[in-house]
Each structure stands twice: as structure tokens, then as C-alpha cells.
N, C-alpha and C positions, 0 to 999 in steps of 0.2 A: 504494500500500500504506500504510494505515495505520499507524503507529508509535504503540505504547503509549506514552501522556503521564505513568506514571509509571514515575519515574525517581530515583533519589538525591535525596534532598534534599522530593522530592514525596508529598506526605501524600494517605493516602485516609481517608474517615470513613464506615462502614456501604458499604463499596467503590462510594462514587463520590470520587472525587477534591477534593481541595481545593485543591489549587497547590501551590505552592513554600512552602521554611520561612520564617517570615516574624518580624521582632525581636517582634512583638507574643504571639504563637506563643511563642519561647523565653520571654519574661519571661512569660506565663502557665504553661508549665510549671517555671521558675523556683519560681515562690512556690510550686506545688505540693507542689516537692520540700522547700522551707523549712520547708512547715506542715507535710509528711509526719516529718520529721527534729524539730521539734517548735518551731519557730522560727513568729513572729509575721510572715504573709507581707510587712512591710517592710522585715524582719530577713534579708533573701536573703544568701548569701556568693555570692564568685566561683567556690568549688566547686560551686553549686547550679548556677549558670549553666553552666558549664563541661560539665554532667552532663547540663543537659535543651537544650544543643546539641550534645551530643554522639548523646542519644534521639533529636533530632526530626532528624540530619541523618544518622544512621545510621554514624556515625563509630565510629571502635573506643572498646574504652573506657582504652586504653592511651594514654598519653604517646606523642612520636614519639620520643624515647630510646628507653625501653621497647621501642618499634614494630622501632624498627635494633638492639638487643640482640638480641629474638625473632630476628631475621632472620638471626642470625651462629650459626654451628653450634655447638650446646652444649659440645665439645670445645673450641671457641675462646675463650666468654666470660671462662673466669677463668683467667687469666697473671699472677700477682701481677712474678715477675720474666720476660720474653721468655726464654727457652732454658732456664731454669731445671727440673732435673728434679727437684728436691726430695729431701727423706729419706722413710723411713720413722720415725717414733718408738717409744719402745717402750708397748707399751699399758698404760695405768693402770689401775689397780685401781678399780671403780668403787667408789661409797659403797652401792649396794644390795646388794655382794657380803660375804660373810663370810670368815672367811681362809681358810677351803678353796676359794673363787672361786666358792660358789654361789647365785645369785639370788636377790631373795626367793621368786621364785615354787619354786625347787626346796625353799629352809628349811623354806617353808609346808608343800610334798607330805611333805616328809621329817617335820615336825611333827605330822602328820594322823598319817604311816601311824604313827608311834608311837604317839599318842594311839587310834587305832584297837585295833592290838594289846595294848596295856593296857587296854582296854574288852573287847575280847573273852579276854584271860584271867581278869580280874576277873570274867565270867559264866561263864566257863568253871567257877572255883574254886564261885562261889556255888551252882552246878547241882548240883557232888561234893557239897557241902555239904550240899543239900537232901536229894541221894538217902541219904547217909551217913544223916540222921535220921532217914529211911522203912526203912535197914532195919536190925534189930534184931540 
């Protein structure tokens, strides 16, 4: 039986195979990513490297910290103190609220609908107005 030759690590190009990743391989997509990032392809950093062995070897794009963080159940990552059950605070006043506690988004609606209803009695009055000069 046959066993598919590729594998981690193994590059195809228009799906025929090319081998294994190879230092020549990274440092050409190295500069890529230097001249993509805007860097004069001599000009490569260790991130560049870092990124297109990371590309060419199919690796995560995560650190292996990162990698064992992800790994530990969201409930567990953050324990500032072990046992520690903390307080509640009392909630602050934000700065986009006003002293009645309301948003700006509610000041705005509450702004409109006034500015609404003063447009519509101001046509309301100008209409009596009109009709009053129509009749005699």
C-alpha cells in the first residue's frame, strides 16, 4: 500500500510534491515577508523568519506558552490570588453617562424626540396660522 508522501513539513507546488521544508525555502519566504511588510529583502527580522517557518512547516501561529494557556480551561487561566474569591465593587458612574445614569445614546433619542416635537408644533402653529389668514 502506498502511503501518501505528503506529510507535515512536505510542500506541494500545482499538487505535485516538492519535498521537505528546506533553510533555502524559509529564507526565500523570509524576504518575502520583509519586502511584503515593507522592509528591503536584506532587512529580514527574526519575526519574519519565525512567520514563514512557521507557513512553510504548518506550525500554529501561536507561541508554545500561548499553545499551554489555550490548553488550560478558560475558568482556570486567570487566579490573580489561588482561593481567592474576590469582591464585588460598586459600579462607577461612567463619563458617557449624565446624572440621571443615561447614555449618550439615550440623551441623543431623548434630544431628537424633543427637537422632533418642537418641529412638529412649530408646523402645527404655522398651518392655524395660515388657515386663520384664509378665513375672513
Amino acid at each position: 500500500m502506498n502511503k501518501n508522501p505528503l506529510s507535515k513539513g512536505v510542500l506541494t507546488e500545482n499538487a505535485v510534491g516538492i519535498g521537505p521544508v528546506t533553510r533555502e525555502m524559509v529564507r526565500a519566504r523570509t524576504r518575502e515577508l520583509a519586502l511584503i511588510a515593507g522592509r528591503v529583502p536584506p532587512h529580514v527580522t527574526r519575526v519574519d523568519y519565525d512567520q514563514a517557518k512557521r507557513e512553510l512547516t504548518g506550525e500554529s501561529d501561536m507561541d508554545r506558552q500561548e499553545a499551554v494557556l489555550e490548553s488550560i480551561p478558560e475558568t482556570k487561566r486567570w487566579d490573580p490570588v489561588p482561593g481567592s474569591i474576590g469582591r464585588q465593587l460598586l459600579e462607577s458612574p461612567s463619563e458617557d453617562e449624565d446624572d440621571e445614569g443615561r447614555s449618550e445614546s439615550e440623551q441623543l433619542v431623548d434630544e431628537g424626540a424633543e427637537e422632533a416635537e418642537r418641529d412638529q408644533m412649530l408646523q402645527a402653529a404655522r398651518a392655524a396660522e395660515k388657515k386663520d389668514r384664509r378665513e375672513p
